[in-house]
N, C-alpha and C positions, 0 to 999 in steps of 0.2 A: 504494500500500500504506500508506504515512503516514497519505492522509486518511483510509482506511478504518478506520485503528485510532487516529487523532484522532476522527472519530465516533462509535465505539463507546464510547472513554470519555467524551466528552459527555455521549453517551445515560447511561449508568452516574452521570456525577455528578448531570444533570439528575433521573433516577428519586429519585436519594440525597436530592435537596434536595425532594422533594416527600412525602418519607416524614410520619409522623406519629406523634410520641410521646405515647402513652395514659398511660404510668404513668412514672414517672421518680421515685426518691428518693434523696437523698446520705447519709441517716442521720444530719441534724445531732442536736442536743442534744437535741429533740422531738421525736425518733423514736418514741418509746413513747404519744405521744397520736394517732399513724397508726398502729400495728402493734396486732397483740392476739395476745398469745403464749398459747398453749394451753394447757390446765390437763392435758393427754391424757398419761395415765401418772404422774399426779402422787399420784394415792391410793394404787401402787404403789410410788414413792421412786423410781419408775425415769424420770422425767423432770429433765432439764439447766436448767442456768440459762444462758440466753442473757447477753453480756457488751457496754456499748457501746464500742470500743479501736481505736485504731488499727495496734494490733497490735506485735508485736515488731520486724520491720523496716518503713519506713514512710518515703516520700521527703517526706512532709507531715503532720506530725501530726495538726494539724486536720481529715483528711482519716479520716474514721473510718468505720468498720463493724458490723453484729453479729458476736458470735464464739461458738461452741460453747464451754461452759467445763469440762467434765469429760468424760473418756470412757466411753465405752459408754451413754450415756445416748440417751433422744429428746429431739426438739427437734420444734416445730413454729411457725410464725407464719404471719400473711398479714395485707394491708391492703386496703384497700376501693379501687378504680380508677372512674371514669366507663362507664358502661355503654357497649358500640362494638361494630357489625359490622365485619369484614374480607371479608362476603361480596363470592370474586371478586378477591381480595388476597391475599397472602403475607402472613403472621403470624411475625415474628421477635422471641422471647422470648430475653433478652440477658442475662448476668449475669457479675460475678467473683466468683472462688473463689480465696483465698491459704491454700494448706495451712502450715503452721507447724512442724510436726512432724516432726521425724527420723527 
């Protein structure tokens, strides 16, 4: 029973270490020459201003983020990635979320 569930997490680390990361960003200080934040709902006033922070609690400052800065507002961005099939592969899209708000 051991070895069976010593091979199974093998197989599990081996799969892990063969994976392959297409898009990956930390948000350093030039984050805004990857990203292109949208102009969408801006001629109505009803669009937010994205903020770069590492936030109000924070185990590493330098460790930063975008943040939502007003509410009720929209928000939109996105960045350009290398073009990749997964055809035949699992596509795992991965992100953090720190709500702040009480």
């Amino acid at each position: 029973m051991r070895l069976l569930l010593c091979l199974i997490f093998l197989v599990f680390v081996f799969n892990f270490a063969l994976s392959t990361v297409h898009f990956k960003d930390t948000f350093d200080n030039d984050w805004e020459s990857r990203w292109v934040v949208s102009d969408w709902h801006k001629d109505d006033g009803k669009s937010g201003k994205l903020v770069h922070t590492a936030g109000k609690w924070f185990g590493d400052e330098s460790q930063k983020g975008i943040q939502t800065s007003e509410d009720a507002r929209f928000y939109a961005v996105s960045a350009k990635f290398p073009s990749f099939s997964n055809k035949g592969k699992d596509l795992v899209l991965q992100y953090t979320v720190k709500n702040e708000q009480k």
